[in-house]
C-alpha distance (Angstrom), angle and dihedral (degrees) to the residues before:
residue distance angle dihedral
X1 . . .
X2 3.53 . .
X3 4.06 114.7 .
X4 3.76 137.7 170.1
X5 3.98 135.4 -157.1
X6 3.48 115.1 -89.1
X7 3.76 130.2 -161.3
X8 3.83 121.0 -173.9
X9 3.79 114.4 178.0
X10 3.67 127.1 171.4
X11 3.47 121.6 -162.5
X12 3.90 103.0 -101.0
X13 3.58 91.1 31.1
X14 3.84 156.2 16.2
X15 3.89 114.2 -108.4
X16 4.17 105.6 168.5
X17 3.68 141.1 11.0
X18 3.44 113.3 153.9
X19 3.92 150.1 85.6
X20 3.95 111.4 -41.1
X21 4.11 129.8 171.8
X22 3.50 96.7 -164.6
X23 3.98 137.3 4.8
X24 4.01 123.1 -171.8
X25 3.68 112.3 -160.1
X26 4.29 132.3 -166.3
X27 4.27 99.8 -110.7
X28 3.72 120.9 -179.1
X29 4.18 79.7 -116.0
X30 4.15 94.7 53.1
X31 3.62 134.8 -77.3
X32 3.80 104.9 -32.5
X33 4.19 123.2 -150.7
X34 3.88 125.5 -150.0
X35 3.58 119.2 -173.8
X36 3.74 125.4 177.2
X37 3.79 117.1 -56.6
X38 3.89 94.6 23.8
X39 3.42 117.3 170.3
X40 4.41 118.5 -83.8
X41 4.20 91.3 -95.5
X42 3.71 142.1 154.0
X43 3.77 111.9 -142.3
X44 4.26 125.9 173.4
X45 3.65 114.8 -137.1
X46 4.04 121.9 -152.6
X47 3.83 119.4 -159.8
X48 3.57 121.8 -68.7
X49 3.90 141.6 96.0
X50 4.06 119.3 -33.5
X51 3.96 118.9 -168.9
X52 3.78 128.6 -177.1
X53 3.66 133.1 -168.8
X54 3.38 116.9 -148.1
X55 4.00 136.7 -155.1
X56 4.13 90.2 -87.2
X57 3.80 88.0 52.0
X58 3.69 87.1 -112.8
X59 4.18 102.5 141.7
X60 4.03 118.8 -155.4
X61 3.59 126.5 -160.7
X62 4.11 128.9 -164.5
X63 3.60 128.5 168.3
X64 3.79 108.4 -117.1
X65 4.14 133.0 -167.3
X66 3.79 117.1 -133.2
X67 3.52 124.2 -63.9
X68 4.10 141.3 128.2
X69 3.70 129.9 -86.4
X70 3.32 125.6 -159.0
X71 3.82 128.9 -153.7
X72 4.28 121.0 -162.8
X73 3.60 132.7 157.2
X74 4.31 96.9 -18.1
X75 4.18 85.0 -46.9
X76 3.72 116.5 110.3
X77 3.21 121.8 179.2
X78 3.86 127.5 -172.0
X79 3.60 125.5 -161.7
X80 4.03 115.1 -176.0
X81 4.00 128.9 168.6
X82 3.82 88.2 -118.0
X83 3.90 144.2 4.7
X84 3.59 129.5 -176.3
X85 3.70 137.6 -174.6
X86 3.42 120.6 -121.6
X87 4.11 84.2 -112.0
X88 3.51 87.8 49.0
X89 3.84 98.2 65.8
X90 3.78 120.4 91.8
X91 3.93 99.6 -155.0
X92 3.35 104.7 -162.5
X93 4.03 90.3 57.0
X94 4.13 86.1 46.3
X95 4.23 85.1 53.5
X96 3.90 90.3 43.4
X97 3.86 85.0 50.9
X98 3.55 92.1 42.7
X99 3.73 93.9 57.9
X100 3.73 103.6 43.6
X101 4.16 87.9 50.3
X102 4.09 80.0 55.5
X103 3.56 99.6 50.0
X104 3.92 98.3 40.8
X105 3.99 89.7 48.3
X106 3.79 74.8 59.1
X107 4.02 95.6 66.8
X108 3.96 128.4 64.2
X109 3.99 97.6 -80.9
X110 3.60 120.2 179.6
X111 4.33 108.2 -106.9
X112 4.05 82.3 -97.9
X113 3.14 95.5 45.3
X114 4.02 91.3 49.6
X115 3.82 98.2 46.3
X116 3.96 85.7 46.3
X117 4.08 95.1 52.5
X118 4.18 82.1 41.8
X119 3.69 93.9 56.2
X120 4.21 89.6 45.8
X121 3.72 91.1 52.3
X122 3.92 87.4 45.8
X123 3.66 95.7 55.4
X124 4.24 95.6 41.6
X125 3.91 86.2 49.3
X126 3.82 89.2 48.6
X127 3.88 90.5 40.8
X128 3.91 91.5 60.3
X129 4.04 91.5 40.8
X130 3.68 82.2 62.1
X131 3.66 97.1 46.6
X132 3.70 99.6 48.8
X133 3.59 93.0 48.9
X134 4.11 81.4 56.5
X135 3.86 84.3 48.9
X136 4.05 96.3 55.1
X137 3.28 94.0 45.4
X138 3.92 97.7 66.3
């Protein structure tokens, strides 16, 4: 089975380096697969759900923010704001989060203000994705 290196670092922390056969990130353009011997590229990555198979066939998923990821030679390397395990994520702060994005996309924001409250409701919706696919999976 064909695998490359993988590298996954969050700002605060390091969450994956390691083997990997296939990774599936959140792009502005759709989910976006890279197998090994992708092509050299550059790619941003907005918040939503991440998975990963790995050389065991065991797949992990995290909810990640936005960020870039950056594919050379069979080495990727991903570097996002946040990532979280599904374990990680409290749900009922994600909902809470969730709801005030909602309600202050509701009031006249400033077009900074709008695309910042957008990307916070993006990541708590993408947070709880990742949690209840933890929570079917028991």
């Amino acid at each position: 089975m064909n695998a490359f290196k993988l590298h996954i670092w969050a700002s605060e922390k390091p969450f994956y380096d390691g083997e990997c056969v296939s990774l599936v990130i959140p792009s502005v353009d759709g989910k976006y697969g890279i197998m090994a011997k992708h092509s050299n590229t550059i790619t941003a990555i907005v918040p939503g759900e991440l998975t990963f198979t790995i050389p065991d066939g065991k797949t992990q998923i995290a909810a990640v923010s936005e960020g870039i990821v950056k594919i050379e030679d069979n080495d990727v390397l991903v570097l996002v704001e946040t990532i979280e395990r599904p374990e990680e994520i409290d749900a009922n702060r994600a909902k809470a989060a969730a709801e005030a994005a909602r309600e202050a996309m509701m009031q006249k924001l400033s077009r900074r203000e709008y695309y910042t409250t957008r990307l916070t409701l993006a990541r708590a919706m993408s947070r709880l994705q990742v949690k209840g696919h933890s929570d079917e999976n028991k």
